[in-house]
C-alpha positions in Angstrom: -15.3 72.1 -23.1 -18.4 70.1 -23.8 -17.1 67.0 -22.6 -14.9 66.3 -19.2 -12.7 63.1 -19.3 -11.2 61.5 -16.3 -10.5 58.2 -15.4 -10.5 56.4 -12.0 -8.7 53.0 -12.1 -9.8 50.9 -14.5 -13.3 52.9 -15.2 -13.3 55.8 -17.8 -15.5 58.6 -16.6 -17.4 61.1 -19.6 -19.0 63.8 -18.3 -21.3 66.0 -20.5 -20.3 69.7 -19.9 -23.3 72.5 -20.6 -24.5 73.3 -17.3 -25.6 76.6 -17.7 -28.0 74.9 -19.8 -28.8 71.7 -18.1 -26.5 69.7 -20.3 -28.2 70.6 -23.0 -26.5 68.9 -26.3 -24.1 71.1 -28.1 -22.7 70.6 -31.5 -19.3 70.1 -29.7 -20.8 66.8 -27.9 -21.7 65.2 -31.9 -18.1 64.8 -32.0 -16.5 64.9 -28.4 -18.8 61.6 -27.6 -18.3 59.3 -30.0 -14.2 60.2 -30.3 -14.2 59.4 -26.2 -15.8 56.4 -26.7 -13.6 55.6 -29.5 -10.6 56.2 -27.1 -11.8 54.2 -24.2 -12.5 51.1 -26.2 -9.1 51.5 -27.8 -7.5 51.4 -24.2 -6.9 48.2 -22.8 -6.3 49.5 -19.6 -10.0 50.8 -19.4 -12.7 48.0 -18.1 -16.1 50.0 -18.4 -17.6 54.0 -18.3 -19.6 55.8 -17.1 -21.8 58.7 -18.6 -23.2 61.6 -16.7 -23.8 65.3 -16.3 -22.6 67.9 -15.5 -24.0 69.2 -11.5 -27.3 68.2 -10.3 -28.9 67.5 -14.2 -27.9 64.8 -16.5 -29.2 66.2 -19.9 -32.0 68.3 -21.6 -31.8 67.2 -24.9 -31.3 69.3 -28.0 -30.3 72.9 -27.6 -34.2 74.5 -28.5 -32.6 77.7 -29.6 -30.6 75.9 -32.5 -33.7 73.5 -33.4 -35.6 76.6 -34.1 -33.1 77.8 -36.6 -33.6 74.3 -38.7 -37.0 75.3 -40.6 -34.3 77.8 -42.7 -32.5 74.4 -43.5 -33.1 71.9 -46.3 -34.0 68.3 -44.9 -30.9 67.0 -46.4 -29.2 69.5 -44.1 -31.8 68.9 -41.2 -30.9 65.0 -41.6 -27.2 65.9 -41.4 -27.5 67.6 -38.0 -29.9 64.6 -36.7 -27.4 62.1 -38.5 -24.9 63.4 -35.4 -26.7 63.0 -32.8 -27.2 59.4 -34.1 -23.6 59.0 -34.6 -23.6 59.4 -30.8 -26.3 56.6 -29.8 -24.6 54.3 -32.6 -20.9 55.1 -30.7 -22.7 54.3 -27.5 -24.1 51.2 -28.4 -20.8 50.0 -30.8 -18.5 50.4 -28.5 -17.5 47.2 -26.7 -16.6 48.6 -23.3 -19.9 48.6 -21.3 -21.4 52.0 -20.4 -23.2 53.1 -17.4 -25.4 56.1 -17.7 -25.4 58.0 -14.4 -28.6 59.9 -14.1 -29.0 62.7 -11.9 -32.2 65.6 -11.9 -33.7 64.7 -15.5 -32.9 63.3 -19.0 -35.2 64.9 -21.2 -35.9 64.7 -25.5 -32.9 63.2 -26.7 -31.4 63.2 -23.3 -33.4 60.7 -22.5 -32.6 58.7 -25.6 -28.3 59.1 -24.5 -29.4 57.2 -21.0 -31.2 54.6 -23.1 -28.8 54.0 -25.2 -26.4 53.3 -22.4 -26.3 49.4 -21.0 -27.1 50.0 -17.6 -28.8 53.3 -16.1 -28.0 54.1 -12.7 -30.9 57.3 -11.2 -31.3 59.3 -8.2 -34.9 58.7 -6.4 -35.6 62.3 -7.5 -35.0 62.4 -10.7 -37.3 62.3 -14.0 -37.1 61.0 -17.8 -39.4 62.5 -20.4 -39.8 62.2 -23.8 -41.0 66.0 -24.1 -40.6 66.3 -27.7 -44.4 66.5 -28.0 -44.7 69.7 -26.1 -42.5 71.7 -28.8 -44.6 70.2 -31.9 -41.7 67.8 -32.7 -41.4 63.9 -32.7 -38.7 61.9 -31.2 -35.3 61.2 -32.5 -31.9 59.4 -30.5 -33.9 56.0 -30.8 -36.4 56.8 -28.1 -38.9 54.7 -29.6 -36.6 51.7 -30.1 -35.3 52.0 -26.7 -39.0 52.1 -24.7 -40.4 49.1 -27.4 -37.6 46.9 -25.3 -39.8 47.7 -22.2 -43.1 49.0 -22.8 -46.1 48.0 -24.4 -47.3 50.2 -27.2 -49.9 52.0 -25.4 -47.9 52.8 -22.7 -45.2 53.9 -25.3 -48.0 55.9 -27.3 -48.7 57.9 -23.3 -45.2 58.8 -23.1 -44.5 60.2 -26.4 -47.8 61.7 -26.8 -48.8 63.5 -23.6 -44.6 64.1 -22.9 -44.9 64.2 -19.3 -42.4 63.7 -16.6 -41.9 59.9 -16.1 -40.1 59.5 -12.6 -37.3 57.4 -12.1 -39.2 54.9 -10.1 -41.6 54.0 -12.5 -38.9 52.7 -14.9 -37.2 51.3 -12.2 -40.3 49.0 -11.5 -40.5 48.3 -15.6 -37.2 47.6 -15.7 -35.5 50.5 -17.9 -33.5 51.6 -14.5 -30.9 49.4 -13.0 -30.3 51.1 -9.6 -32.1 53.9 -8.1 -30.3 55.6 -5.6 -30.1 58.7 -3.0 -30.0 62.1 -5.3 -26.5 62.9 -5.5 -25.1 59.6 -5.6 -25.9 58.4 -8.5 -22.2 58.7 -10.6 -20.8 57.3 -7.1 -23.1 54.3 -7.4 -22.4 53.7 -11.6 -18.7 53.7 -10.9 -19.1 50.9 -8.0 -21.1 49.2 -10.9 -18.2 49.9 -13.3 -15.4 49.2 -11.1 -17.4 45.3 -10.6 -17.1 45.2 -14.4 -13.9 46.7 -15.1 -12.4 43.8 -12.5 -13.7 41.2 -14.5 -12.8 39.6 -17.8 -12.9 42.4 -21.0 -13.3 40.2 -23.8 -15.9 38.0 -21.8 -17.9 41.2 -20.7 -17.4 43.0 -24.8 -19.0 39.1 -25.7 -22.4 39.5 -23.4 -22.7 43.4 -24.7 -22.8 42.0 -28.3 -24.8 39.2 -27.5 -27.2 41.4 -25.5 -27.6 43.8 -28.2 -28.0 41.5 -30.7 -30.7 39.8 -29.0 -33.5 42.2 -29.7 -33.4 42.1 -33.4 -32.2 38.5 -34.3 -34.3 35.3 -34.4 -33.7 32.5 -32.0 -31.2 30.8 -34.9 -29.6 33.7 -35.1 -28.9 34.4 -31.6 -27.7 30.6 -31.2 -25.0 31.0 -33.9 -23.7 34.0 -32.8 -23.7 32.3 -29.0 -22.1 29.4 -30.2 -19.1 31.2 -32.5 -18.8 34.1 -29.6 -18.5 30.5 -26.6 -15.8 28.9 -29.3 -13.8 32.1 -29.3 -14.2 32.3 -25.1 -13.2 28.9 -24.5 -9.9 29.8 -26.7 -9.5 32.9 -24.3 -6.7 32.9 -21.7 -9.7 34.4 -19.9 -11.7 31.3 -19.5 -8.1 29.6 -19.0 -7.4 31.6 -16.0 -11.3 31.7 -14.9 -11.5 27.7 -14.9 -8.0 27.3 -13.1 -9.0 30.0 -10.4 -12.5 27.7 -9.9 -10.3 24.6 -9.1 -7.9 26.3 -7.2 -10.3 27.8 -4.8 -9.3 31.6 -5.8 -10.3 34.5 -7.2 -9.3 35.0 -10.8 -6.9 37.6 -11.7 -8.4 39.5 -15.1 -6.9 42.4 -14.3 -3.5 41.2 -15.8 -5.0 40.0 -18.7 -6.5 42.6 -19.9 -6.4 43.3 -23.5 -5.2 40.4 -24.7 -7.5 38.3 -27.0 
């Protein structure tokens, strides 16, 4: 089993299964990922996810000993192999359930890319991200580079992906890239508090801000206030904002829970 599902309350929990080889990518994950994520996003009853690893190591990328057998492949066939691990960063970033990437021991190569791709990135004060592709004469893939252009200035982008050394936790913390850094071992404890916050909130609200958010990075300013403005109209038509608005007057918490999926 490459991937282990379970689900506490309202939070989804995917947990990628290789340990004996640090939750190394397997071909099993291309399609195991993007199907969970599929699944949650179908299922009203699920409010947010978390991501993680399996033991003491989130992910170290791509299986070496099946990326040396690629020079005997065409690069049509080498792009259809990369084209999966892409479906997985596209399923993480499509779906409208908001993911949280629980980081524990190291994310490295296109593991790193996976945490990256998630919306928030919870890591243990121990652990380390690095884009090591350099080290095995290959460049990276999983949209790496995309991901550390949001955060980093080209030179610092060019260190990372040239020299491929380890880049602790608490340096992209302090840029920004790492939401919480936490005690080693508690870091899918900390990103299900985080989910369960999320998951007790309002779903169609919360899928809103993940498009918006995402959007944001590639659209100009016109762009962005259009899609703001057609993505408000729709909230202020949502028995979300209805139930929001009449729990503000009446000095009570709002009760999203109930409404979930409905639109």
């Amino acid at each position: 089993m490459s991937l282990l599902v379970r689900t506490e309350g309202a939070v989804r929990i995917l947990v990628n299964s290789n340990p004996a080889a640090r939750n190394a990518i397997t071909p099993e994950l291309y399609d195991a990922l993007p199907a969970a994520l599929n699944e949650a996003a179908a299922d009203p009853a699920i409010g947010a996810i978390v991501f993680a690893g399996d033991g003491d190591f989130f992910c170290a990328g791509g299986d070496l000993r099946q990326l040396a057998t690629r020079r005997d492949l065409t690069i049509p066939e080498r792009l259809e192999k990369i084209g999966r691990l892409h479906d997985q960063i596209r399923a993480l970033r499509a779906c409208p359930k908001p993911v949280i990437a629980a980081v524990e021991g190291g994310a490295a190569g296109a593991g790193m890319s996976l945490a990256l791709a998630c919306d928030m990135l919870v890591a243990a004060q121990d652990a380390f991200f690095t884009m090591a592709y350099i080290k095995v004469g290959l460049s990276p893939d999983g949209g790496a580079t995309a991901f550390l252009s949001q955060f980093l200035p080209r030179q610092q982008m060019m260190e990372l992906c040239l020299l491929g050394e380890r880049i602790p936790a608490a340096r992209l913390y302090a840029l920004g890239a790492v939401n919480r850094l936490v005690e080693p071992g508690t870091a899918v404890e900390e990103a299900l508090r985080l989910a369960e916050r999320i998951a007790g909130g309002p779903a169609n609200a919360a899928a809103r801000i993940k498009r918006l958010c995402e959007n944001a990075g590639h659209a100009s300013l016109g762009e962005q206030l259009d899609l703001e403005a057609a993505l408000m109209a729709e909230s202020q038509g949502d028995d979300e904002a209805q139930e929001g608005i009449r729990a503000f007057f009446e000095k009570r918490a709002p009760d999203f829970a109930s409404l979930r999926g409905k639109h």
